[in-house]
C-alpha positions as CSV (number, residue, x, y, z in Angstrom):
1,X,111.5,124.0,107.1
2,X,109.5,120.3,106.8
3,X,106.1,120.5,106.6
4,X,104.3,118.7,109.6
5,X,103.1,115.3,108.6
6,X,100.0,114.0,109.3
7,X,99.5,111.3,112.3
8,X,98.1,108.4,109.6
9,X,101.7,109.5,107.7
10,X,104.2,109.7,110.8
11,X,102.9,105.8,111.9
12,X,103.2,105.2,108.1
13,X,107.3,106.0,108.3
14,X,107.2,104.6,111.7
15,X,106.1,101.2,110.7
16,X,107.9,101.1,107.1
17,X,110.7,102.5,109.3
18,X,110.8,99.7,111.9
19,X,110.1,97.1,109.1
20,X,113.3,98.1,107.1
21,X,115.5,97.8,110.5
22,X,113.6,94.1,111.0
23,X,114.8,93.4,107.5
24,X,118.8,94.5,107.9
25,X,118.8,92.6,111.1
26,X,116.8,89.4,109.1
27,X,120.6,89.5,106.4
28,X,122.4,89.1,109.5
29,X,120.2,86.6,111.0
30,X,119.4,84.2,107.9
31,X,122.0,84.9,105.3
32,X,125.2,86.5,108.0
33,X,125.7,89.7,105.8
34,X,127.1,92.1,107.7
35,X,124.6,95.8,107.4
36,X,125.2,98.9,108.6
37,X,122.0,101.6,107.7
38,X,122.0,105.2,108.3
39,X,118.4,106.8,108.2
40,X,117.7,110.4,108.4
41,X,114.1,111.8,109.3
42,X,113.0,114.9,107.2
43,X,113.1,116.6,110.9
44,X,116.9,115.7,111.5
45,X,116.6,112.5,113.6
46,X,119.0,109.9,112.9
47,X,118.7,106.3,112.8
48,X,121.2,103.8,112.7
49,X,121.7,99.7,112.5
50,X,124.9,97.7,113.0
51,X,124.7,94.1,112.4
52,X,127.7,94.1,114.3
53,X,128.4,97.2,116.4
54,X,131.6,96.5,117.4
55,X,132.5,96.4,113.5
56,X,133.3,100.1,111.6
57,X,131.2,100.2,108.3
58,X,134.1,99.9,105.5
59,X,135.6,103.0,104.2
60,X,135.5,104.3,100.4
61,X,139.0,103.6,100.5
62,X,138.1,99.6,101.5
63,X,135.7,99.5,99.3
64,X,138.3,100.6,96.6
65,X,140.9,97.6,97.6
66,X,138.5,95.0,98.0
67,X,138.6,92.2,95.6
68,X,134.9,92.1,94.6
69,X,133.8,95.6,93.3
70,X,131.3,97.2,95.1
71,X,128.2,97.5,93.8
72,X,126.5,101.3,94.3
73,X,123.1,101.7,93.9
74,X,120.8,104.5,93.7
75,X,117.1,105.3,94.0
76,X,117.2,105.5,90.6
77,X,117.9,101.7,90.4
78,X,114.5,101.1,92.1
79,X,111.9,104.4,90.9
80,X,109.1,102.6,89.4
81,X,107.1,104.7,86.4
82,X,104.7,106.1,88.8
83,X,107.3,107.7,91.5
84,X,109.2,109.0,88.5
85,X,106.5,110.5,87.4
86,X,105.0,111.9,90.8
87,X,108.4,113.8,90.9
88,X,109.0,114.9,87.7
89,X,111.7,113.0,86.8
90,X,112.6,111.7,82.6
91,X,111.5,108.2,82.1
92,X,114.5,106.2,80.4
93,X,113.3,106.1,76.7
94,X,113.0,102.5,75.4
95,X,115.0,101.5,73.2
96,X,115.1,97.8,70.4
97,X,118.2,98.1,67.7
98,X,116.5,95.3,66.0
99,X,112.8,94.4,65.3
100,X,112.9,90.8,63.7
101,X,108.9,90.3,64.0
102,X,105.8,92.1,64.2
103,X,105.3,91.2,68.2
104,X,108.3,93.7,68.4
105,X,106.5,96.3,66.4
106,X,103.7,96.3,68.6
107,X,105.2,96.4,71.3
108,X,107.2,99.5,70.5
109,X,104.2,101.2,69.4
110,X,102.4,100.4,72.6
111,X,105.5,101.7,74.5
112,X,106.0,104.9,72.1
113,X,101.9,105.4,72.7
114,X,102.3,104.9,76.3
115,X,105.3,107.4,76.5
116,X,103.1,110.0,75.3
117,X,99.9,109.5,77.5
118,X,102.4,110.2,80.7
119,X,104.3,112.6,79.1
């Protein structure tokens, strides 16, 4: 079962909602990428945008034959350090092969100290 959200929080994800439709439609619009989104609510509602709905989104199998690769990406490609850490997740640890100057050094340090302090 979802929890209920709030009012402020449901016309929060109606808005950011809407906004990221606005923006799929502005690629087709300004740049002619084709889009196709697939949203589900937490509740089970469904939300979808075609660019061009008379078009099928591509297969995994078309992605596969295409002559570009296709790039996949995750929402691990975009977690900044404070939604990682709201949800537990293991910050990627830095790391430098080669220090040639003491700018380096300090900069390690500060990232080694900084690990700890959210850790």
């Amino acid at each position: 079962m979802v929890p209920a959200l709030s009012r402020v929080k449901r016309e929060q994800l109606r808005k950011r909602r809407n906004n990221l439709l606005r923006r799929h439609n502005e690629f087709w619009l300004l740049y002619g990428m084709k889009s196709w989104l697939i949203m589900e609510l937490p509740d089970g509602q469904i939300f979808t945008y075609h660019s061009h709905p008379d078009v099928l989104p591509p297969s995994k199998e078309d992605m596969n034959t295409r002559s570009k690769p296709t790039v996949v990406r995750t929402p691990r490609d975009y977690n900044s350090t404070a939604i990682a850490q709201s949800v537990g997740r293991d910050l990627p640890v830095p790391y430098a092969p080669i220090r040639e100057n003491k700018k380096w050094d300090a900069l390690a340090q500060h990232l080694k100290n900084y690990r700890r302090t959210v850790s």
